[in-house]
N, C-alpha and C positions, 0 to 999 in steps of 0.2 A: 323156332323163332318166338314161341310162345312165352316158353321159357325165359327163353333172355329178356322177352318185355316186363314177365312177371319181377325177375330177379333186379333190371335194372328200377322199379316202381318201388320196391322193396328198399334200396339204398337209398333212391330218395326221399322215403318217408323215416325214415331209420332217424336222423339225423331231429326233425320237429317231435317225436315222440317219445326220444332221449331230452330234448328242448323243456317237452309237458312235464314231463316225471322229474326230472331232475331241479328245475323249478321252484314244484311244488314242493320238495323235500329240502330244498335251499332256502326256500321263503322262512319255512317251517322252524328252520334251525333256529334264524332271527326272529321272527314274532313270539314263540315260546321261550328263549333262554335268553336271549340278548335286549329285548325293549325291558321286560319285565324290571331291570336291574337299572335302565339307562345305559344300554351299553349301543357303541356302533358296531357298523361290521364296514367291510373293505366295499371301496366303488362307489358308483353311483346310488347306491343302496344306503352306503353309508349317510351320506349326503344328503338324501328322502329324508331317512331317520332324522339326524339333525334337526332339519325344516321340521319333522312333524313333532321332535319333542318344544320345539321354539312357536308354530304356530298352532300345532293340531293336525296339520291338512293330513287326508290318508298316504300312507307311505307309497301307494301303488301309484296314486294319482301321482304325486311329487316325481315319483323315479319314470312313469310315463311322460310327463313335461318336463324334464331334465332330458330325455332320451333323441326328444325333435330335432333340436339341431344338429346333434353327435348321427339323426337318422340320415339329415340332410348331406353333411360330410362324407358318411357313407356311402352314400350316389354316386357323391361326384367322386371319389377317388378309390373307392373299393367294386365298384361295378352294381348291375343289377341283381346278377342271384342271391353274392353275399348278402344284399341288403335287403333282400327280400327275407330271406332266414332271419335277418338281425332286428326287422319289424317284427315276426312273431316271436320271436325269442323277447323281444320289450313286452309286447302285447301281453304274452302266456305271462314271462316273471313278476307285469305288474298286477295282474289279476291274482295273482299268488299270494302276493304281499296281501293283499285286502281278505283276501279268502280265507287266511288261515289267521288276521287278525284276532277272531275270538279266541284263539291259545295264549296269547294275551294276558288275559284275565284267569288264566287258571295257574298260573303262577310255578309251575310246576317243582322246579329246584327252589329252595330258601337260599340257599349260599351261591353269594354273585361269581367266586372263584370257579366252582364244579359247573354252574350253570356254563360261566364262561367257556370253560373247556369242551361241555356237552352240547354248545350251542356252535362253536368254532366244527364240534365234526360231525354235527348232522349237515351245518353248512356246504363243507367239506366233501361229503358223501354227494351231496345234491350235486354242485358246480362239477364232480368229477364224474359223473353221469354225464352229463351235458357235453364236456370235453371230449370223456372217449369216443363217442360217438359221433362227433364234429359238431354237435350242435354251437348256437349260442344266445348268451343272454343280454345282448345288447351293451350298452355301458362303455366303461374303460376298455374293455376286450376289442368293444370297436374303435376305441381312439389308440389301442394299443396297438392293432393292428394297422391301421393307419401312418403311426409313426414309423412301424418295422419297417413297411411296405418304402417308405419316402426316405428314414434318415438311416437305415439299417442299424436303427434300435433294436435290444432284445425288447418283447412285449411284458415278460416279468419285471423288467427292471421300470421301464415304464409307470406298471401298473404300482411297482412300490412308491416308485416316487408321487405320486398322485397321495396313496393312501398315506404317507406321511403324513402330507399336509391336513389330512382328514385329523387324524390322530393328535397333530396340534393346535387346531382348533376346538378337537373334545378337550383336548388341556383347558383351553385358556375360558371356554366358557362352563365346566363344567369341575372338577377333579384331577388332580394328575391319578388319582386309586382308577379312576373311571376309563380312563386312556389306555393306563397301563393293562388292564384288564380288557378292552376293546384291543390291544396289541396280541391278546395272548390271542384272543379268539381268533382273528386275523390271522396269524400264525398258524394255529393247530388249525384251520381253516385250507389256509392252501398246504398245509403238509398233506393231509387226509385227501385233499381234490389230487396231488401229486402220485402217493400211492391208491388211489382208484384207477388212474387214468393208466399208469405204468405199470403198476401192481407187480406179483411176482413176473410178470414176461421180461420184466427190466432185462439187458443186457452188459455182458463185463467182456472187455476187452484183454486177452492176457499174451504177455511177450514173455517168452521164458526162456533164457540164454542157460547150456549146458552141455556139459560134454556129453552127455546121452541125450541128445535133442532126438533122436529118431524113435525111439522107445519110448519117450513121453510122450511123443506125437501119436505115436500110434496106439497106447494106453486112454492118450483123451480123446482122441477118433473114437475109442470106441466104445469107451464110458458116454461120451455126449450126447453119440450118434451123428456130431456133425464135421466138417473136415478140418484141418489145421492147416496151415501154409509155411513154408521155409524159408525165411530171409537171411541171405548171406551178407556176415559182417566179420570185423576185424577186433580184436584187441588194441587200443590205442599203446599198451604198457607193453605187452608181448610178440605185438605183431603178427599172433596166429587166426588164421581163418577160423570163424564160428558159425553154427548154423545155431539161430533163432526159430522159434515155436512160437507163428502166430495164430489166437485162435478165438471164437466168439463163444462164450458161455453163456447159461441162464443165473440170473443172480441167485437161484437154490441150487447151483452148482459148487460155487467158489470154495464150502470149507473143503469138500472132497478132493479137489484139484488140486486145494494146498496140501493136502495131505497125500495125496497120491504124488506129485511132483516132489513131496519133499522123501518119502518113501526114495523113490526112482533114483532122486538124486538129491542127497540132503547141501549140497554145495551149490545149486544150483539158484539163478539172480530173476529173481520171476516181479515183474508189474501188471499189477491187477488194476483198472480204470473203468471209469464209465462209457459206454454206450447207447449214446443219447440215442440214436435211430440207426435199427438196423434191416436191411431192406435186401430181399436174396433168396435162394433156393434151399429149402431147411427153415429159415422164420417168418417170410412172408409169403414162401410159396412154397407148395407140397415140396420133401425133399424127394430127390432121383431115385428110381426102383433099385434094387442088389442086381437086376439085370441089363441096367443101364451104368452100373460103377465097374468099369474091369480094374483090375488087380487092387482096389481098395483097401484099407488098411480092416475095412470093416467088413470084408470075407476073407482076411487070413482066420484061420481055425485058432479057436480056444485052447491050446495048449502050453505045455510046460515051458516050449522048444521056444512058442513067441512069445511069453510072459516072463516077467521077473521072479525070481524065486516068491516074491511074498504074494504073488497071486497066482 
């Protein structure tokens, strides 16, 4: 019983100490690469920025009084514990912002392009921390969630439409070089939060129709380690029964699969797609012992008799 109180303590905290660090290292990317140049970055952050190149006020202060009524909203429609999380996730990010302000002053890139880039994936780095682990950092993310939750908006598309608007008022009081350059970082920003969060675990979906669908099945069974599935379908032009190869890969699988499928059977019609979430025995939970798979593709023996000539 101890155990499980340790472990569930353990998850709970998990989530505020991805919050701190990631933060810190998000704050970081903006105060050192992106103010130095006058640039924004995405969000409520962005929006600080603005205000403090327009009045002075510190960015952390700004993005904590921008956060109050988005905390307020919170309550009422995303419950107590999110909003508990999304008070120290404002609290930590804004103390970040001010904290790491003296990076500031040291100027670190000359050139507003590289800076841009280097400040878009420390950004990046930070906010995908934060993500993987569920934390967050108040902001758009809570109004983005918000709207998911009420008009079954995605929260990305949200959160772009927001920073649009950011983006065209850096135009109109500032540069279009300036904007453009706040877009870049914005960008290589959430590419970088995207592969932190998904990283190599990504998954690909692949359908692969062929007259040797049984042999490819059982070559990617046992290349992957995990199962394949059979769905029976028709030729709309010929009328003949087909068996389909459905099966989930890791995204550092895909060249070999092509190439092993196209080995097996160079004729064969294969779709490879994304796997936004994938949730199951093999990627979210231990796969089944060899003493719990009978007749599995993956205890037929290694030899000639189940293999193709070229393996």
């Amino acid at each position: 019983m101890k155990v499980k109180e340790d472990f569930n303590l353990k998850e709970f905290l998990i989530p505020y100490i991805a919050t701190t660090i990631g933060s810190f290292i998000a704050a970081a990317g903006v105060t050192a690469f992106f103010i130095p140049h006058h640039l924004l970055s995405g969000g409520i952050s962005g929006i600080s920025i603005l205000i403090y190149y327009l009045t002075g006020l510190p960015i952390g202060i700004g993005m904590f009084i921008l956060n109050i009524p988005i905390m307020v909203a919170c309550y009422k429609f995303m419950g107590r514990q999110y909003t508990i999380l999304s008070i120290v996730g404002t609290i930590v990010i804004s103390i970040a912002f001010d904290a790491t302000a003296f990076l500031t002053d040291l100027n670190l890139i000359k050139d507003p392009i590289i800076s841009s880039i280097t400040g878009g994936a420390v950004n990046g780095l930070g906010m995908g921390i934060i993500y993987k682990y569920n934390g967050n950092s108040g902001g758009l993310d809570v109004v983005g969630a918000i709207v998911k939750k009420y008009y079954s908006l995605e929260m990305g598309n949200v959160v772009m439409i927001l920073n649009g608007f950011i983006l065209i008022f850096a135009a109109y009081l500032f540069t279009l070089e300036l904007a453009v350059l706040t877009f870049v970082g914005v960008y290589i920003s959430a590419f970088v939060t995207n592969k932190v969060v998904v990283g190599l675990k990504q998954r690909k979906s692949v359908v692969i129709i062929s007259s040797r669908a049984s042999m490819i099945a059982q070559v990617l069974m046992r290349y992957t380690g995990h199962g394949a599935t059979y769905l029976h379908g028709q030729g709309a032009y010929t009328m003949q029964d087909k068996q389909i190869v459905y099966a989930i890969i890791k995204l550092t699988e895909v060249s070999k699969v092509k190439e092993l499928v196209n080995k097996l059977d160079p004729k064969a019609f294969m779709i490879i797609s994304d796997a936004s979430e994938v949730v199951g025995q093999g990627f979210t939970r231990p796969a089944a012992k060899d003493d719990d798979i009978q007749k599995s593709s993956m205890g037929i023996p290694h030899t000639k008799n189940t293999l193709p000539p070229e393996y």
